[in-house]
MARVO-732030 format. One record per atom (N, C-alpha, C): z, y, x; chain; residue number from 1; residue in three letters; atom name. Coordinates in Angstrom, 2 decimals. Each point is the difference from the previous one (the first is absolute). Example, Ala and Ser with C-alpha at 12.3 -4.5 7.8 and 13.67 -1.06 7.14 Angstrom:
+---------+---------+---------+----+-----+-----+----+
|       w |       v |       u | ch |   i |  aa | at |
+---------+---------+---------+----+-----+-----+----+
|    7.80 |   -5.69 |   13.19 |  A |   1 | ALA |  N |
|    0.00 |    1.19 |   -0.89 |  A |   1 | ALA | CA |
|    0.00 |    1.20 |    0.90 |  A |   1 | ALA |  C |
|   -0.72 |    1.05 |   -0.35 |  A |   2 | SER |  N |
|    0.06 |    1.19 |    0.82 |  A |   2 | SER | CA |
|    0.73 |    1.09 |   -0.77 |  A |   2 | SER |  C |
+---------+---------+---------+----+-----+-----+----+
***
This chain:
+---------+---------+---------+----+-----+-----+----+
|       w |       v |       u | ch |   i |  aa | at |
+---------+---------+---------+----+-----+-----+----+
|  -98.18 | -119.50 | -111.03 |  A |   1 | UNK |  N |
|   -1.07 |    0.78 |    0.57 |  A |   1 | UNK | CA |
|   -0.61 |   -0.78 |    1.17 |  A |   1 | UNK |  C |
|   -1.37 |    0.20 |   -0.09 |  A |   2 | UNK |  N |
|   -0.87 |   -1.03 |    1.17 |  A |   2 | UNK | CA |
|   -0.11 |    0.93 |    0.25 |  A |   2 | UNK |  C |
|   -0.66 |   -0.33 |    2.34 |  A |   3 | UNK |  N |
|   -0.26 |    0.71 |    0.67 |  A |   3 | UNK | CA |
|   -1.71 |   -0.22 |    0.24 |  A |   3 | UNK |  C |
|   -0.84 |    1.18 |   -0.09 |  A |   4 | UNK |  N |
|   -1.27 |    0.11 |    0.06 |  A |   4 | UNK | CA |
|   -0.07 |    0.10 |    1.40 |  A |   4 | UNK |  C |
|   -0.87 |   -0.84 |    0.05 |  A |   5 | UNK |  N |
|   -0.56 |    0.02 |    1.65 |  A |   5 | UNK | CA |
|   -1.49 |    0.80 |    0.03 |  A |   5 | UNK |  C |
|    0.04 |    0.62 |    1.21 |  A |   6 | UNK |  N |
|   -1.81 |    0.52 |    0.02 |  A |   6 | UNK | CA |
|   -0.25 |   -0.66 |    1.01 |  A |   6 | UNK |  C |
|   -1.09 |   -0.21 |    0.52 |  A |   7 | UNK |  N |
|   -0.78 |   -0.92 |    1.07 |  A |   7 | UNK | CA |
|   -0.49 |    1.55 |    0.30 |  A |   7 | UNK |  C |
|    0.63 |   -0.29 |    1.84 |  A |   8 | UNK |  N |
|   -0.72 |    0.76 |    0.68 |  A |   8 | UNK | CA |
|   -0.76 |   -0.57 |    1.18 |  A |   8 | UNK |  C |
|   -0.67 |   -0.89 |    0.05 |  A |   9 | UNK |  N |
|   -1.02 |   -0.32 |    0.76 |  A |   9 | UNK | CA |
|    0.10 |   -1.75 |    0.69 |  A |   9 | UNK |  C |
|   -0.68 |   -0.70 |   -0.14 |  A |  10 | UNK |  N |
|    0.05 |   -0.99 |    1.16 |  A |  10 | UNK | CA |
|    1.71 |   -1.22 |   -0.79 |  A |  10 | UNK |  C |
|   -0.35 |   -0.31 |   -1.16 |  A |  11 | UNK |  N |
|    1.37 |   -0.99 |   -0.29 |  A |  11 | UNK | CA |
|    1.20 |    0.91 |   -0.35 |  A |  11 | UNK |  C |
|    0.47 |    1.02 |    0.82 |  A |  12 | UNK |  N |
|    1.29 |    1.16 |   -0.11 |  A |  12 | UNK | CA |
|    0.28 |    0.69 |   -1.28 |  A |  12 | UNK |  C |
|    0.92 |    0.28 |   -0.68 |  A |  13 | UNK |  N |
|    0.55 |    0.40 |   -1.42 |  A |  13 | UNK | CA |
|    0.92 |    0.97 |    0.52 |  A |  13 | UNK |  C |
|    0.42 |    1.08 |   -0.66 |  A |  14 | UNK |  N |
|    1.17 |    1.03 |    0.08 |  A |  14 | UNK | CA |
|    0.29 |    0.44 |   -1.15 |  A |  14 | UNK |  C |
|    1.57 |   -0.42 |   -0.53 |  A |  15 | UNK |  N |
|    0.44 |    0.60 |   -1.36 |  A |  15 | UNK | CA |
|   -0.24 |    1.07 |   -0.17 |  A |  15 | UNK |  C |
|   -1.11 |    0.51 |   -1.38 |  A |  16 | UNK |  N |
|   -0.23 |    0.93 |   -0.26 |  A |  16 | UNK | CA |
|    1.18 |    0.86 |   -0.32 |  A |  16 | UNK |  C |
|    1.13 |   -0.29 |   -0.50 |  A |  17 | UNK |  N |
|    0.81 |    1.21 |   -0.17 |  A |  17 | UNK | CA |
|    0.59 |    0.53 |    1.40 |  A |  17 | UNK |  C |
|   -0.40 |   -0.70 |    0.88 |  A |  18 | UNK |  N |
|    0.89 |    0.81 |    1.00 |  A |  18 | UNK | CA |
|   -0.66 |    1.22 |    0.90 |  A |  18 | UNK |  C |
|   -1.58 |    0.12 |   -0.28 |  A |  19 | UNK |  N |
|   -0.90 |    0.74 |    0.51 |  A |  19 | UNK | CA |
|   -0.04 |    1.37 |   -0.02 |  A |  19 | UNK |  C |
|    1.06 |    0.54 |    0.58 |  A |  20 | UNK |  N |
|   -0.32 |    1.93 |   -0.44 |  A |  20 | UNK | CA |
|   -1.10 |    0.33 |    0.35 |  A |  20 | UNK |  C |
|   -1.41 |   -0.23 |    1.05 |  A |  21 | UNK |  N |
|   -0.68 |    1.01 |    0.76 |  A |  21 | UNK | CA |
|   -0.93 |   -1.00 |    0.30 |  A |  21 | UNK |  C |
|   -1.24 |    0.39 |   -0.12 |  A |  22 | UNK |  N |
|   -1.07 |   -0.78 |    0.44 |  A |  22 | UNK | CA |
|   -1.26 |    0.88 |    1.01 |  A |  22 | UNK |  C |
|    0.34 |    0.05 |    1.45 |  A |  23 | UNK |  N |
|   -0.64 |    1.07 |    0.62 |  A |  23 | UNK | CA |
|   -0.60 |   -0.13 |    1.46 |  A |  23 | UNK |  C |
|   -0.82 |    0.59 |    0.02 |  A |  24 | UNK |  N |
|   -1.09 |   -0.21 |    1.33 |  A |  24 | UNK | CA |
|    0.77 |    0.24 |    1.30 |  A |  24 | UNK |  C |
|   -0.10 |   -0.86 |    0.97 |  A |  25 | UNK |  N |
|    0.71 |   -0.20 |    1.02 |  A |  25 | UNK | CA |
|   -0.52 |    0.80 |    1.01 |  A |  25 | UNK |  C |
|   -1.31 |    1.22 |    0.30 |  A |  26 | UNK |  N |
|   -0.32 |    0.61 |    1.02 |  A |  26 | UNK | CA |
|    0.70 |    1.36 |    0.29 |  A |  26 | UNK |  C |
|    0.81 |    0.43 |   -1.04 |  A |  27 | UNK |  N |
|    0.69 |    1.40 |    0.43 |  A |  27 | UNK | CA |
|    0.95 |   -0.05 |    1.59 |  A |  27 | UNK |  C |
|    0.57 |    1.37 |    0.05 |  A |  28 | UNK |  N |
|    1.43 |   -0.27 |    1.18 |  A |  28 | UNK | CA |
|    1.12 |   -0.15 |   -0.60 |  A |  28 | UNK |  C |
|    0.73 |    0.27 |   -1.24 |  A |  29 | UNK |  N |
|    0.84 |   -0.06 |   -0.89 |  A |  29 | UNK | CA |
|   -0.24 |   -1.74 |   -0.60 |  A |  29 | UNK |  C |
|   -0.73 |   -0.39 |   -0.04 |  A |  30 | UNK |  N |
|   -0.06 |   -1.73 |   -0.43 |  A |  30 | UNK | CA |
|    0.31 |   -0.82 |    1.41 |  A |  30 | UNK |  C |
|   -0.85 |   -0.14 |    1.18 |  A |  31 | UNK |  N |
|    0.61 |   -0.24 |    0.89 |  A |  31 | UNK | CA |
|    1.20 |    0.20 |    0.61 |  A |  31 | UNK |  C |
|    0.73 |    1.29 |   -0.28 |  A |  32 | UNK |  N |
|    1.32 |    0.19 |    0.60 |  A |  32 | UNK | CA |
|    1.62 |   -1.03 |   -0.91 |  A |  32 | UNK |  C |
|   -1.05 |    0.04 |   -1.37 |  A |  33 | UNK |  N |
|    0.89 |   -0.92 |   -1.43 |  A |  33 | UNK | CA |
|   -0.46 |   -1.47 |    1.08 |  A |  33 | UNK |  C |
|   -1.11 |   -0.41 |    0.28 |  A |  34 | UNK |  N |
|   -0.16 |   -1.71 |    0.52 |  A |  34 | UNK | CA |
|    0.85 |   -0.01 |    1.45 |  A |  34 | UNK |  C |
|   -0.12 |    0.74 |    0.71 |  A |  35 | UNK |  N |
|    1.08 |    0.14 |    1.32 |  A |  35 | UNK | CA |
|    1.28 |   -0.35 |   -0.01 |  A |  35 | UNK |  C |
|    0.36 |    1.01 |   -1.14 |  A |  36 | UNK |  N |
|    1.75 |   -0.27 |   -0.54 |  A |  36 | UNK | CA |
|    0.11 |   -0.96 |   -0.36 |  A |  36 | UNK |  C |
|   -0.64 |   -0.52 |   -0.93 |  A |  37 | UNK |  N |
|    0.08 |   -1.69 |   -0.53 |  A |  37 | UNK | CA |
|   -0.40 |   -0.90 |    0.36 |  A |  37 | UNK |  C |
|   -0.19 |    0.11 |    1.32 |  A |  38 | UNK |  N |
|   -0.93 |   -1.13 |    0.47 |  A |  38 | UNK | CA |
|    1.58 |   -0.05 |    0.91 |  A |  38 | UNK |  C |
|    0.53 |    1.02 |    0.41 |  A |  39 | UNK |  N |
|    1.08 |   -0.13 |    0.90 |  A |  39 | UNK | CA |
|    1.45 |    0.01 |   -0.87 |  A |  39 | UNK |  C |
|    0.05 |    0.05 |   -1.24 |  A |  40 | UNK |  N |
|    1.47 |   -0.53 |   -0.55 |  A |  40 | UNK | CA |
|   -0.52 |   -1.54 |   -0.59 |  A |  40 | UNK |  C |
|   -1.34 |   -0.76 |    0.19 |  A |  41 | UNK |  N |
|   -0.45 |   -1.26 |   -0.04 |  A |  41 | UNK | CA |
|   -0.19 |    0.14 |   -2.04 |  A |  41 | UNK |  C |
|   -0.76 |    1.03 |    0.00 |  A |  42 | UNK |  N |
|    0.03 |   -0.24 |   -1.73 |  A |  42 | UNK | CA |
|   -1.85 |    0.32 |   -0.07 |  A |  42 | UNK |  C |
|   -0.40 |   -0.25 |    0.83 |  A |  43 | UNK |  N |
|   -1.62 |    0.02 |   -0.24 |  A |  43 | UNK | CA |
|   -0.70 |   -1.59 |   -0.13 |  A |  43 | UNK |  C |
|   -0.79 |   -0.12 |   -1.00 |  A |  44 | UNK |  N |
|   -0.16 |   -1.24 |    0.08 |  A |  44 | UNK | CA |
|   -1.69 |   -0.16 |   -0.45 |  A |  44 | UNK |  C |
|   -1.02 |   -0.80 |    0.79 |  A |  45 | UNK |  N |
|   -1.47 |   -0.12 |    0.50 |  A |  45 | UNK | CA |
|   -0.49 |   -1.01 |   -0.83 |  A |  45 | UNK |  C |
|   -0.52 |    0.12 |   -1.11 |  A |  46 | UNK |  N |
|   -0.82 |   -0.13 |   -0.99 |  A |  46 | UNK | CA |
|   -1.43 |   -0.88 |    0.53 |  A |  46 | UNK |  C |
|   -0.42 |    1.41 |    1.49 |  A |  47 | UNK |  N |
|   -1.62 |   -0.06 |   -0.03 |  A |  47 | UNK | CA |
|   -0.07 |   -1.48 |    0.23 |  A |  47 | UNK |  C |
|    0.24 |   -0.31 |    0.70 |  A |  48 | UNK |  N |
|   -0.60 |   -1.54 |    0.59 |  A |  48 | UNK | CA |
|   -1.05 |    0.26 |    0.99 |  A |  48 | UNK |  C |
|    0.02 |    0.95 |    1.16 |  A |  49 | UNK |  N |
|   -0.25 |    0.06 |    1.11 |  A |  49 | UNK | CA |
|   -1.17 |    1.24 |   -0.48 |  A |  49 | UNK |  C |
|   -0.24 |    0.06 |   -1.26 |  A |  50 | UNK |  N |
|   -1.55 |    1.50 |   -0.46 |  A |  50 | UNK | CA |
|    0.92 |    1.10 |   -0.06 |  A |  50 | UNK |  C |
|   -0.69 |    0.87 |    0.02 |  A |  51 | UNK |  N |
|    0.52 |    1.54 |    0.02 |  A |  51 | UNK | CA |
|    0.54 |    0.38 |   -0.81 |  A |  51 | UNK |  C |
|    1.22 |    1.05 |    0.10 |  A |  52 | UNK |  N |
|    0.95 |    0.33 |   -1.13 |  A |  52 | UNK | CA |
|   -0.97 |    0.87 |   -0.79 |  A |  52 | UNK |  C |
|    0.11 |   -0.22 |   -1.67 |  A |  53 | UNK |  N |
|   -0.94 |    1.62 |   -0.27 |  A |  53 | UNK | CA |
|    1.11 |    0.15 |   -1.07 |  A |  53 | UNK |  C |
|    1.19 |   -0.37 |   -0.87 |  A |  54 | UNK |  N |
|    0.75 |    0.04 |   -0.12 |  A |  54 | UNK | CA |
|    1.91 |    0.06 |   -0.24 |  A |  54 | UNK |  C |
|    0.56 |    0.55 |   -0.24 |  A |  55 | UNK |  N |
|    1.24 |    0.37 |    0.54 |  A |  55 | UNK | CA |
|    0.86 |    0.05 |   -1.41 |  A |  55 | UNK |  C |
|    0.83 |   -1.32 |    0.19 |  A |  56 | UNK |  N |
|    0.88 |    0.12 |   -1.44 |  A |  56 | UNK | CA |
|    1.17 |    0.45 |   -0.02 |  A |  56 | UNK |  C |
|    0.65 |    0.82 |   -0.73 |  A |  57 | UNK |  N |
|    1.44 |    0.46 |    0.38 |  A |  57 | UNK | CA |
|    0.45 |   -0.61 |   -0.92 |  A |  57 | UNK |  C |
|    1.77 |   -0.69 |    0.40 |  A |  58 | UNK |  N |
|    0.41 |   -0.71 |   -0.79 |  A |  58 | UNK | CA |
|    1.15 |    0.69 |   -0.05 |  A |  58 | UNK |  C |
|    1.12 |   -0.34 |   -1.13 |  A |  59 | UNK |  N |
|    0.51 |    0.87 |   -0.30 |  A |  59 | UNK | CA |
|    1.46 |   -0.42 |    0.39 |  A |  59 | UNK |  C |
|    0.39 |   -1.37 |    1.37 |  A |  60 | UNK |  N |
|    0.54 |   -0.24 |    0.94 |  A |  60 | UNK | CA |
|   -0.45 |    0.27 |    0.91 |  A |  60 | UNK |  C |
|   -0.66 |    1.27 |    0.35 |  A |  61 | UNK |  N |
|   -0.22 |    0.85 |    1.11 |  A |  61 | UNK | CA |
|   -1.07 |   -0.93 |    1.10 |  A |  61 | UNK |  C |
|   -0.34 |   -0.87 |   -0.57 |  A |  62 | UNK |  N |
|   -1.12 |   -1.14 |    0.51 |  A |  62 | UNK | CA |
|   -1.18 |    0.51 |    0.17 |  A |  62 | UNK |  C |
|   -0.98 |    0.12 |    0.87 |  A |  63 | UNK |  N |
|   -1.02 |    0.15 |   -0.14 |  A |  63 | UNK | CA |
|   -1.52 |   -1.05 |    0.24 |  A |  63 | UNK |  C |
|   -0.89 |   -0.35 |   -1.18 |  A |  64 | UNK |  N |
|   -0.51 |   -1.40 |    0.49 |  A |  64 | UNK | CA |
|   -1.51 |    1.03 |    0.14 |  A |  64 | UNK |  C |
|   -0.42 |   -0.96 |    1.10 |  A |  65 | UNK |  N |
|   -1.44 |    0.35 |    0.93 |  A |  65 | UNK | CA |
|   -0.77 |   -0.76 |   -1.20 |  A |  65 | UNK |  C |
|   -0.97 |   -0.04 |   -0.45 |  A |  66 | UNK |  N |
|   -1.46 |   -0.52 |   -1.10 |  A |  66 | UNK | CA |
|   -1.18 |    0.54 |    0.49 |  A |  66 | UNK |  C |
|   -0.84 |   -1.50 |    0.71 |  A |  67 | UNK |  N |
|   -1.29 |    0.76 |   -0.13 |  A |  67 | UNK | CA |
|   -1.20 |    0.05 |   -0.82 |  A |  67 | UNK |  C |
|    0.83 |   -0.01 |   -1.49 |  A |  68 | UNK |  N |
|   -0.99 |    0.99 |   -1.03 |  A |  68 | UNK | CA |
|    0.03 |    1.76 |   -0.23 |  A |  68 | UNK |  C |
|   -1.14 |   -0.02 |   -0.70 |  A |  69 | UNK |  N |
|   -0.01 |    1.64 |   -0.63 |  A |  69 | UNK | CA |
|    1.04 |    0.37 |   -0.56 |  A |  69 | UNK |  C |
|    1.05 |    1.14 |    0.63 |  A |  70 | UNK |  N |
|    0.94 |    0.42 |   -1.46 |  A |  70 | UNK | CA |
|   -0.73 |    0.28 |   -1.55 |  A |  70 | UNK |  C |
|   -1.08 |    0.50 |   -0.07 |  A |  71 | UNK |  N |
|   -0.69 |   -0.33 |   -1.13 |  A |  71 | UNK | CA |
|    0.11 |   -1.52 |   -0.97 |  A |  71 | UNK |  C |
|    0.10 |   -0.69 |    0.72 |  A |  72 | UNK |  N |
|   -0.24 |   -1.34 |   -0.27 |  A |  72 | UNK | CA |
|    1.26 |   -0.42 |   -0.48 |  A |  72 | UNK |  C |
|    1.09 |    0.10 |    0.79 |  A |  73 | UNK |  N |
|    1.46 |   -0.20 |   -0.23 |  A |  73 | UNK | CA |
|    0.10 |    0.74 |   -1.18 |  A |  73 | UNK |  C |
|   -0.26 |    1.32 |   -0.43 |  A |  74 | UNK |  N |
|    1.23 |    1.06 |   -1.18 |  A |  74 | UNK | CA |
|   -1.44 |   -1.25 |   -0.57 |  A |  74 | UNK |  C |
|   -1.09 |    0.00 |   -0.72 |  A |  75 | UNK |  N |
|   -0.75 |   -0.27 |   -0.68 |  A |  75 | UNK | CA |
|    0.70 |   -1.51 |   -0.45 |  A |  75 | UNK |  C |
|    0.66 |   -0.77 |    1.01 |  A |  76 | UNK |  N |
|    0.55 |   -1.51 |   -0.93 |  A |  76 | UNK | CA |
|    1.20 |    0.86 |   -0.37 |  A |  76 | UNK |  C |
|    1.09 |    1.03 |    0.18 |  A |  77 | UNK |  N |
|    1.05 |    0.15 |    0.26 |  A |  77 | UNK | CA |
|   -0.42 |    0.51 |   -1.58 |  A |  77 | UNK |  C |
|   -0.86 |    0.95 |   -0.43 |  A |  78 | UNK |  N |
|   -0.48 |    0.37 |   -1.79 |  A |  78 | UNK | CA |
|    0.04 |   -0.73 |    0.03 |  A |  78 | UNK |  C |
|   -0.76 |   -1.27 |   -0.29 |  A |  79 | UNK |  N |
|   -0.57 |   -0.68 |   -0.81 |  A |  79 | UNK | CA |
|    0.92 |   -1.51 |   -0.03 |  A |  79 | UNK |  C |
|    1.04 |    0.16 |    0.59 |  A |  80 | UNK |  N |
|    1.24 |   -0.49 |   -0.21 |  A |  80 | UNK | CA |
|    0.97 |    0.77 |   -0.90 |  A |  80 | UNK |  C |
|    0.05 |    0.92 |    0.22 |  A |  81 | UNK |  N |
|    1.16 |    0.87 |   -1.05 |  A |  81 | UNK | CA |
|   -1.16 |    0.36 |   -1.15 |  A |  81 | UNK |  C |
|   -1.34 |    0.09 |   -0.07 |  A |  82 | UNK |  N |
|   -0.74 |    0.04 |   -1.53 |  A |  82 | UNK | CA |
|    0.89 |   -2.24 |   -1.08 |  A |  82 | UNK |  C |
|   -0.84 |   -0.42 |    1.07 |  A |  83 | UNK |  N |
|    0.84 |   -1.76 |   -0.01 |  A |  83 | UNK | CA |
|    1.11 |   -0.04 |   -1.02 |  A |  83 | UNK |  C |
|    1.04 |    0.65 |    0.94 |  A |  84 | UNK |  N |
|    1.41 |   -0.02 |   -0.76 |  A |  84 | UNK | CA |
|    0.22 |    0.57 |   -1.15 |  A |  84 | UNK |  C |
|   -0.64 |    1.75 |   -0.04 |  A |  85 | UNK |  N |
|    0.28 |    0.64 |   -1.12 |  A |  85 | UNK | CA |
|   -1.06 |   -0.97 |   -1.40 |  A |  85 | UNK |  C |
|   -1.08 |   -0.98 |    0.12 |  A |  86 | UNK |  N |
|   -0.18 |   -0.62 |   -0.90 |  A |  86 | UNK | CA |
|    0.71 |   -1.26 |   -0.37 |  A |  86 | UNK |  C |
|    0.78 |   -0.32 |    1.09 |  A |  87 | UNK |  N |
|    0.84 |   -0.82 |   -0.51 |  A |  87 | UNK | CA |
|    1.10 |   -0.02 |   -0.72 |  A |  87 | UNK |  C |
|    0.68 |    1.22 |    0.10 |  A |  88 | UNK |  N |
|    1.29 |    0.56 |   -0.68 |  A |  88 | UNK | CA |
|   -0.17 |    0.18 |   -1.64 |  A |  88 | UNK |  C |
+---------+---------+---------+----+-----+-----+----+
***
């Protein structure tokens, strides 16, 4: 089994299977998730100095900063798992 990478912005890849959650970073419940993980050191900064507009949950309790559209992310994240299911 190969690991599918998605490109989330700027050179950066994140194994698609490990992606539970692809979600907008302006709530108080998303910030309080980047606080905690920024302070057990499991947050990790994607943007490259542009604004977060999305928030990946990983499913080692990781959370990576992307500053693309979550739109944009689930949209390679289909069209990666459409990919595979024609490859099988």
């Amino acid at each position: 089994m190969t690991t599918q990478l998605v490109h989330v912005g700027f050179g950066d890849y994140i194994a698609a299977n490990r992606i539970l959650a692809v979600i907008r970073p302006g709530s108080a419940p998303v910030r309080r998730l980047l606080e905690e993980a920024e302070r057990r050191s499991q947050l990790v900064d994607v943007t490259h100095g542009r604004k977060t507009k999305a928030v990946l949950l990983l499913d080692s309790g990781h959370l990576v900063l992307a500053a693309i559209q979550p739109e944009t992310v689930a949209g390679r994240l289909m069209s990666q798992t459409e990919a595979d299911a024609t490859d099988e």
